[in-house]
C-alpha positions in Angstrom: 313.7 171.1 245.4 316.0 173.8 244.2 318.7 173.1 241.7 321.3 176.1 241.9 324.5 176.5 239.6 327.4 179.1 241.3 328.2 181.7 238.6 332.1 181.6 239.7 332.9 178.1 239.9 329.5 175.6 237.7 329.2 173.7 240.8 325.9 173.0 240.8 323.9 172.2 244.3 320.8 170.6 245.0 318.5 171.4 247.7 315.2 170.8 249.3 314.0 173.3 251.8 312.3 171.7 255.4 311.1 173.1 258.5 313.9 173.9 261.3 314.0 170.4 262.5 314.2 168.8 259.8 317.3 169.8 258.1 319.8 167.5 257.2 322.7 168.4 254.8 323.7 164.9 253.9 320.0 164.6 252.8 320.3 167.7 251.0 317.9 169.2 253.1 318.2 172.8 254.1 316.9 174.6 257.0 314.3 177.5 255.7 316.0 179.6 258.0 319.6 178.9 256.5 321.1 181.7 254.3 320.9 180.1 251.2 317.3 179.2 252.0 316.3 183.1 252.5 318.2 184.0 249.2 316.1 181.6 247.1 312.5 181.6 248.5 310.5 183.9 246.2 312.6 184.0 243.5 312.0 182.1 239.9 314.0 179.9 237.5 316.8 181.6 235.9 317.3 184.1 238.6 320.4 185.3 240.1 321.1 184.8 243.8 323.6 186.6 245.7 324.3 184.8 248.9 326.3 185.6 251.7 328.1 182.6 252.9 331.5 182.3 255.2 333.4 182.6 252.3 332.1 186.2 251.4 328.7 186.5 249.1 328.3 184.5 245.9 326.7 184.4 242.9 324.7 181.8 242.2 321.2 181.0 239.2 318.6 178.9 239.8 318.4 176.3 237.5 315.3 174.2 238.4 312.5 174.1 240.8 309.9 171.1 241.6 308.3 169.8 244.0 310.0 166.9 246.1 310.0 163.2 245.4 
């Protein structure tokens, strides 16, 4: 489970990354081949993502990551 703040804006998102098939947004479940999914694999707490998303690329920190419930 990620826990991401945007840098612009303090919203703060929360994520779990799944396989493909199991994505579901309402769940908060991201695809690990979705955008924001590729910007955060690898990377550690307090890190700064830039992500490219519809709206042009972002800035957003990782706040937290653990394991899913």
């Amino acid at each position: 489970m990620y826990r991401i703040e945007n840098i612009e804006t303090a919203k703060i998102l929360h994520y779990q990354i799944v396989g493909e098939f199991e994505s579901d947004l309402a769940l908060n479940k991201m695809s690990i081949t979705a955008p924001i999914s590729q910007a955060l694999l690898g990377k550690d707490v307090g890190d700064i993502v830039m992500i490219e998303l519809e709206l042009g690329i972002q800035e957003w920190e990782i706040l937290e990551i653990s394991l899913p419930t």
